[in-house]
N, C-alpha and C positions, 0 to 999 in steps of 0.2 A: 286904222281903227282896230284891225283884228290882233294887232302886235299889241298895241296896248292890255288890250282883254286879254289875251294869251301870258303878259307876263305880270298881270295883275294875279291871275290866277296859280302863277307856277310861285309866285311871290306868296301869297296866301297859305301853298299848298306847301311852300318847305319852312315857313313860320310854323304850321300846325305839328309839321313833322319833329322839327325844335321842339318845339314846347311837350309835345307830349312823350318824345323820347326823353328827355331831362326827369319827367315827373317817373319814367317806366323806370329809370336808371337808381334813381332813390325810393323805388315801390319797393324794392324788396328786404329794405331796413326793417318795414312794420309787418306786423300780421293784419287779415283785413278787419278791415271798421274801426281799425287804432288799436284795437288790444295788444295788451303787452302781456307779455308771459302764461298766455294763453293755454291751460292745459292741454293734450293730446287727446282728443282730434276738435271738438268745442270750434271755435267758428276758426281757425285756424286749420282748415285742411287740405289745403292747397301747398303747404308744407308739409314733407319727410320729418320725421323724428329719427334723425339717424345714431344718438349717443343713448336712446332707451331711458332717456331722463323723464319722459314725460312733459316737456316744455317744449312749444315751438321753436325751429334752431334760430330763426331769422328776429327773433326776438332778445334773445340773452346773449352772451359775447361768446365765440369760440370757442368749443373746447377745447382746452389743455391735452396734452397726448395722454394719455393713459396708459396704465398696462393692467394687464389681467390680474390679479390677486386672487386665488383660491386659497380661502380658509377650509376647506375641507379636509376631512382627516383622510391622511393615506389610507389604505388596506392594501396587505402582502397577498400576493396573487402571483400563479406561477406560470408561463407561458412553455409550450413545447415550440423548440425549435430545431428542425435538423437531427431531432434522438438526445437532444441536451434541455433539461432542464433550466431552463433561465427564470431567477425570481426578479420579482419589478413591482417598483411600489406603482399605483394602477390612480388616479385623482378620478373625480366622480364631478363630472361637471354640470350644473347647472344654468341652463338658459335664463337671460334675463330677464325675458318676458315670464317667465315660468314663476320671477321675483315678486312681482306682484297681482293681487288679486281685483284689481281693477276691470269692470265689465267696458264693454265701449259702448257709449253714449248713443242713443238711436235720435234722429230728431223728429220732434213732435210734429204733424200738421203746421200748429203753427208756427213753430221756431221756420219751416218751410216756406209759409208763405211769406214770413219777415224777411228772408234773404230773397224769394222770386219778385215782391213786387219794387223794389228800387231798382232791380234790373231791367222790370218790363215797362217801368215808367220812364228810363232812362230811356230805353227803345223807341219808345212811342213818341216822346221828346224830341231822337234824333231823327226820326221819320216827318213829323211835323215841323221841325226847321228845314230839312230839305225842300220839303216841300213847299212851303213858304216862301223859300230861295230860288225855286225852279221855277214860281209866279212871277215874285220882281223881277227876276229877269226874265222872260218873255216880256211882261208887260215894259218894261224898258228898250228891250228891241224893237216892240212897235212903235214906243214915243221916235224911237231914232228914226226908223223910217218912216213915220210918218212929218217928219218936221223935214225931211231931203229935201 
């Protein structure tokens, strides 16, 4: 009796692990709640913006390699080195973030408690099936032994 319950439960327990790896495996395709192309940071923040485009990475297709391009105009500038004079054109770089004038998004009260309460219904959800499941079975151990 106890082998059966034992591998009903290990049965159970590496079906759940199945299924919910599979879904964990293909989570990272979307942003959450389904959005696509979710500006930076907007309900997408659980994602890096690592190429400074301002779109979720796990949303749009990889970037391409890039390379730096400065348009910026040289200036002639002169360096000491060693008692010699060395001239060198000198580039004047510009941070990307410094490219645009976008503030970051505070979220409101309520955009907070939109996202707190599907997470605390979800909780309360799994707390009441356990607990639920920790009844029938008690209450099934008894039928068992009391029918011995």
């Amino acid at each position: 009796m106890k082998l059966k319950v034992s591998t009903k439960i290990l049965t159970t327990l590496g079906i759940f692990i199945i299924t919910t790896g599979r879904t964990a495996i293909y989570a990272w395709d979307d942003c959450p709640k389904g959005t696509v192309n979710d500006p930076y940071p907007g309900d997408c923040v659980r994602y890096i913006d690592t190429d400074n485009n301002g779109i979720c990475d796990h949303s749009e297709p990889a970037p391409e390699k890039r390379t730096a391009t400065n348009n910026a105009a040289p200036t002639e500038g002169s360096l000491k080195n060693g008692g010699q004079v060395v001239s060198e054109k000198i580039l004047a770089d510009t941070p990307q973030n410094q490219l645009t004038e976008t503030e970051p998004i505070s979220k409101t009260p309520d955009k907070k408690i939109k996202t707190l309460l599907p997470k605390l219904l979800t909780a309360v959800a799994i707390v009441l099936f356990h607990l639920i499941g920790i009844l029938l079975y008690t209450n099934y151990r008894k039928a068992v032994v009391r029918n011995r």
